[in-house]
N, C-alpha and C positions, 0 to 999 in steps of 0.2 A: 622434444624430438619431433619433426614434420613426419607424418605419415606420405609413404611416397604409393604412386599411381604411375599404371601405363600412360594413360589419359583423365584430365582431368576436367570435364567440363562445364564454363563459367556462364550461369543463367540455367531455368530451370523452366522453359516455355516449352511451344508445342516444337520449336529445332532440338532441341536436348530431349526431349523426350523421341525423335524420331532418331536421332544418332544413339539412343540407349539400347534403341530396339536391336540396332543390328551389331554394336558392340558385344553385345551378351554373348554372341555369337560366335567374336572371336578368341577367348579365352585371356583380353587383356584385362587387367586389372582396372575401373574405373568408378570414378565418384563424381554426380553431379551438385553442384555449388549455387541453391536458389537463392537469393534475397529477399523473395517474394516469403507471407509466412501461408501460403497454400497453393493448393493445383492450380495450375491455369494459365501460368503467364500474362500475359498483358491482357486477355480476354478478361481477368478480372477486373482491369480498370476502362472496360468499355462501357458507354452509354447504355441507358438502361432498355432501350428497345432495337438498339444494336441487329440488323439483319446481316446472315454471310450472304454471298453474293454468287454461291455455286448451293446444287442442293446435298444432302448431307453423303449421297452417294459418292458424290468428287470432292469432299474436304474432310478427307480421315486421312490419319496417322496410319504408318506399315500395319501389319498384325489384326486390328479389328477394326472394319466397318462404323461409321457412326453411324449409330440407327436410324432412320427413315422419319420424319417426322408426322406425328399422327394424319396431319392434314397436306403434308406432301412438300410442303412451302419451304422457302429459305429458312434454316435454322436461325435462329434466335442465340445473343450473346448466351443468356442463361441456357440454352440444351449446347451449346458447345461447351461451355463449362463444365456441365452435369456430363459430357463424354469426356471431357479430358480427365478428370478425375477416377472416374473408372478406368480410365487406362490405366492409370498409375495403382489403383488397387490391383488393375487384373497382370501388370508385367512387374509391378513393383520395383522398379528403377531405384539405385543406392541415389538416393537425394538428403540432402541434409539440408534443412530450412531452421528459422531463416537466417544467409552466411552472407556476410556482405562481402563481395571481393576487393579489396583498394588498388591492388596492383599487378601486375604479372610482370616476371623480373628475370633473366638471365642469372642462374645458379651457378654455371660451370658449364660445360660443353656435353653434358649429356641431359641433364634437367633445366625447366625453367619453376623457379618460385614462386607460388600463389600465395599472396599475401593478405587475409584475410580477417574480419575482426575476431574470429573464434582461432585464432591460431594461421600456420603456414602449414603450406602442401609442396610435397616434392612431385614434378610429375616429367616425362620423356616427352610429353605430347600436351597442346590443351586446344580444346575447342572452344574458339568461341558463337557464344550462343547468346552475347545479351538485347539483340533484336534493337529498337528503334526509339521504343515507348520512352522511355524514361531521358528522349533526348529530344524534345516536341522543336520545331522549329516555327518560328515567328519573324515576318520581315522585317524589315528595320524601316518605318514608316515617320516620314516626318511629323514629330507633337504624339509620336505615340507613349512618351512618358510624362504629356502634361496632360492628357484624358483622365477626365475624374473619373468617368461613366464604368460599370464593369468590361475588365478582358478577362479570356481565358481562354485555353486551347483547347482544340476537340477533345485530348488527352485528358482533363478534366470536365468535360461535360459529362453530366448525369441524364439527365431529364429538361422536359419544357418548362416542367410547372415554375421553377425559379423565375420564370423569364414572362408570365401569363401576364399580357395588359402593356408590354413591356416595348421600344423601339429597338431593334435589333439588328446588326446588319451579320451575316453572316459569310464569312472572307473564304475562299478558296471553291473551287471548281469541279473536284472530283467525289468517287462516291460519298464521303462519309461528310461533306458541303451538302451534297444532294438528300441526305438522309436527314440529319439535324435540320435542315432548312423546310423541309416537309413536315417533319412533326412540331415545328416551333409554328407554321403558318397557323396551324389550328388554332393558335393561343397568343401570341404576340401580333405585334404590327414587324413583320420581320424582313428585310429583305435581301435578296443573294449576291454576293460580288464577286465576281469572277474579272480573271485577266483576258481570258477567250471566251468567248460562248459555249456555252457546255453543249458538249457531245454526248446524245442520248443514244443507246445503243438500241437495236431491235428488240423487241418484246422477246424473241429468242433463244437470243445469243447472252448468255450469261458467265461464270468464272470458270465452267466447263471447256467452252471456245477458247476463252482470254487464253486459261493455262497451254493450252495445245497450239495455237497462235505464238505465247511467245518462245514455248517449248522449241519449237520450227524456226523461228527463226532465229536463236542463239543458236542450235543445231546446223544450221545454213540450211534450211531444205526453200528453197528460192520459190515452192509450187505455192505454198502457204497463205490463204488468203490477207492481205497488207493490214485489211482497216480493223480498228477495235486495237485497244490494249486497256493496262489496268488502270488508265487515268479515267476511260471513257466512264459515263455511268451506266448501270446495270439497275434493270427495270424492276426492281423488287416492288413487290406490292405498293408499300408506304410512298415509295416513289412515284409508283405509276398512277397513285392515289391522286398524289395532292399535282403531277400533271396533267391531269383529266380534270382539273377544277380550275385550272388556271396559275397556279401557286409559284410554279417556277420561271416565274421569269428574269432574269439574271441582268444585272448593268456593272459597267468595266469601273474597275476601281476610283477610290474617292483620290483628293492630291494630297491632302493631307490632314491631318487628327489636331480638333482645339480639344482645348479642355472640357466642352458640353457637345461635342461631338464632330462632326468632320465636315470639311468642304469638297467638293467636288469638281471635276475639270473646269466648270463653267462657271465657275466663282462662288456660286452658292451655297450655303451654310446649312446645316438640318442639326438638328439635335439628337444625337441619338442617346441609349440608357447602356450598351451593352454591345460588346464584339467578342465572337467565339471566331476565333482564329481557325477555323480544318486546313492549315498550310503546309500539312505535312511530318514530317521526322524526319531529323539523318541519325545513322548510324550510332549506335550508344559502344564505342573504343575506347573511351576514354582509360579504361584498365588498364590497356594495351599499350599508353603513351610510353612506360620507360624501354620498351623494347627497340623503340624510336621505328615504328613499322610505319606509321601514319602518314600521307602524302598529304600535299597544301590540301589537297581540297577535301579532307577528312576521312576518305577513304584508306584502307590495305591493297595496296598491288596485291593480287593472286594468281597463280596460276592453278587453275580450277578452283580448290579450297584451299589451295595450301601460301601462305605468304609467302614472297618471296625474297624477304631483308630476315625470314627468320622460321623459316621453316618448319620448325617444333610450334607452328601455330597454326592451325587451320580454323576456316571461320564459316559457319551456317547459318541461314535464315535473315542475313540482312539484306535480300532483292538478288534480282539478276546478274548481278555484279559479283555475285557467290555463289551461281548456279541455277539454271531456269526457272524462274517462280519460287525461288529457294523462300522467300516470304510469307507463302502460302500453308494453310497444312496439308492440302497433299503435296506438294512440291517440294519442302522439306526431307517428306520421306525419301520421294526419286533421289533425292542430290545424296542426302544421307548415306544412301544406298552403298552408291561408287565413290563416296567420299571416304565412308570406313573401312572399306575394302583395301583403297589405296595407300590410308592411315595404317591400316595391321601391314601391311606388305611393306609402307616404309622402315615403320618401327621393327621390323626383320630382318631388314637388310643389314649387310656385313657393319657398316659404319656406325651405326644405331641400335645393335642388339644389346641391353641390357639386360638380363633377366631377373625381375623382382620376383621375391618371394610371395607365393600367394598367402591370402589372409584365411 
């Protein structure tokens, strides 16, 4: 027998954990579905010196504060972990790890079926919440499958030390380019490749600005200052470190990848040992394919959270495209907010009232 739910929500990151906060609230019945086998979300498979880029006063979940960090700084992947885990001790969210989802499926015209390797879920409602990580994006580069040398994506980067002594070019423009490429200068012969010249933001202006900038103008408020978004980089220490030394200086892409390493516009050849891709994510949907919601370009049509080829599906935390900075942790929250609101109000209405039995 599927145990059924008002709502069921797929992924167990810092978006599920900000839509729990305020489902508790409205007396529907729900269960989140991690893959993951602990707290954290994708924070778990961040680099290991990993900086956030707002300080911890503007990047909490609804409910509690992330604490202050002793010395005031951009929090570190590990104290964001070390807060999201007390979250989950301190609200205790129904999560059940680790649940692999494989598909979400039209049951009949009141539930859709979450089909899972520990069993299936009936639910009226399911959020999704599987975020970005677990779908790294890599361009499609000419020889880039006859490269002997290492690749890998920022999604698996750890640490420099692998890489110490090492030739390295380092692909993509934005923060988490500007971050790995700073801590690799210390230790490799490393160098940055960008398609545009990177955008360094004022000393600061940090994720505080960004969020309220792009808050503004997905809102339309036209007064909004234009420049900065979340592609720019943001001056965190490590950063403004190794640009104060000289380390960042960035050259436009090579033409294309041999096997001992890459040629460049102007013909010439360099050997490199190693390319860490930071090009980004798209959206990790794939669950979502049999519902047939997915548009060419990988994305769900929404209107606000909700799909619109299928209703009984709303989606958080995969970018602005889901709600202002819905990819951030505190922006999550915001969206969360008037996302569950709207979710208890539909699941009420005349057409869609089911009443489940509580457990």
């Amino acid at each position: 027998m599927a145990e059924q739910f008002d709502v069921v929500i797929v992924g167990g990151g810092q978006a599920a954990l900000a839509a729990s906060y305020f489902l508790r609230r409205t007396g529907l019945t729900y269960i989140i579905l991690d893959n993951g086998a602990q707290a954290g979300g994708a924070w778990v498979h961040g680099w290991d010196s990993l900086h956030l880029f707002s300080p911890a006063s503007y990047s909490s979940l609804p409910g509690w504060p992330m604490p202050d960090t002793p010395d005031g700084s951009y929090p570190t992947r590990d104290e964001v972990l070390d807060y999201l885990r007390r979250y989950e001790a301190r609200y205790t969210p129904p999560i059940r790890r680790p649940v692999t989802v494989e598909r979400v499926e039209r049951a009949d015209k009141k539930f859709l079926n979450i089909l899972t390797n520990k069993g299936y879920f009936l639910s009226r409602a399911v959020i999704g919440a599987t975020g970005t990580w677990s779908d790294p994006f890599i361009p499609d580069v000419a020889g880039h499958d006859v490269f002997g040398g290492t690749q890998i994506h920022s999604a698996h980067y750890r640490s420099a030390a692998l890489f110490a002594s090492r030739r390295v070019l380092v692909v993509g423009g934005g923060n988490s380019g500007a971050q790995i490429l700073a801590e690799l200068s210390l230790v490799a012969n490393a160098t940055w490749v960008t398609l545009h010249d990177p955008a360094f933001l004022p000393d600061d202006v940090d994720g505080r600005v960004l969020f309220e900038r792009a808050s503004a103008r997905v809102l339309g408020e036209t007064s909004a200052p234009p420049s900065g978004g979340f592609g720019d980089i943001v001056m965190v220490p490590p950063v403004r470190a190794a640009k104060e030394r000289g380390a960042l200086h960035a050259v436009h892409p090579f033409a294309r990848m041999t096997q001992t390493g890459v040629v460049w516009p102007d013909g010439r050849e360099e050997a490199i040992d190693a390319i860490i891709w930071c090009t980004g994510f798209r959206p990790a949907l794939g669950v979502f394919a049999p519902l047939d919601v997915i548009e060419p370009d990988g994305l769900i049509r929404v209107d606000g959270q909700q799909a619109v080829r299928e209703p009984r599906l709303w989606l958080l935390g995969y970018g602005s495209w889901c709600g202002p900075a819905s990819a951030t942790l505190l922006g999550a929250g915001r969206v969360a907010r008037s996302m569950v609101r709207q979710l208890a109000d539909w699941l009420e209405s005349p057409t869609q009232n089911v009443r489940l039995p509580k457990p």
